[in-house]
N, C-alpha and C positions, 0 to 999 in steps of 0.2 A: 504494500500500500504506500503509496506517496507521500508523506509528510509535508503539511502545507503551515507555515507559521504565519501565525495573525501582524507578524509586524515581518514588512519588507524588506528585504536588502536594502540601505543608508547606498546611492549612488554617490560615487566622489564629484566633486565638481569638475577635476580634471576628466573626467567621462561624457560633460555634456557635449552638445553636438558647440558647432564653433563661432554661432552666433551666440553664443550668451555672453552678458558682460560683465557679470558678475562672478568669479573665479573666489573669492572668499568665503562665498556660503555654501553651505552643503545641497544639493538639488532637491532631497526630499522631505518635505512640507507634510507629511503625512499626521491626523488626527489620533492617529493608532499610536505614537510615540507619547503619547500620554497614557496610556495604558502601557502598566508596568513588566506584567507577566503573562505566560497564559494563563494559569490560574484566573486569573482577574478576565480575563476573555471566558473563560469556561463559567467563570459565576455569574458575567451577564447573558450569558447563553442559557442558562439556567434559570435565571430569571424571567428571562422574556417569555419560555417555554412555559414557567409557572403562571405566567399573567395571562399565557395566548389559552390555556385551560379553564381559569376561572372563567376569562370572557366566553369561552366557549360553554360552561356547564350554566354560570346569566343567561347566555342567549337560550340556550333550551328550556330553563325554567321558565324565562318572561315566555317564548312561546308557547308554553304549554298553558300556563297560567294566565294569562291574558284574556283570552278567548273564554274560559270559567269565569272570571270576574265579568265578563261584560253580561256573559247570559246571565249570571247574581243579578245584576244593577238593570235588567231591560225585564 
């Protein structure tokens, strides 16, 4: 199995193509460098996983539940 890491290869700047003008910063800008480990990727994956569930086990109660409360109220 291929091993994919949440945070990409850091390109040097001597790697960018030859119009850049900027030679002192590093080229990648990525949001992922705030995230420290994978760990820390694996507990908002987990996370999200646990919130996409609740919202899913909501939405089957409201529809189930809905449609009883209205024939209640009519």
């Amino acid at each position: 199995m291929t091993y994919i890491s949440a945070k990409p290869v850091r390109q040097d700047a001597e790697s960018l193509p030859a119009n850049d003008n900027d030679r002192a910063t590093l080229a990648d800008l990525s949001f992922l460098d705030a995230i420290n480990s994978e760990d820390e990727v694996a507990d908002i994956a987990r996370r999200a996983e646990r919130l996409g569930h609740a919202t899913l086990i909501a939405m089957a109660i409201g529809l189930a539940a809905l449609p009883i409360v209205w024939l209640m109220l009519v």
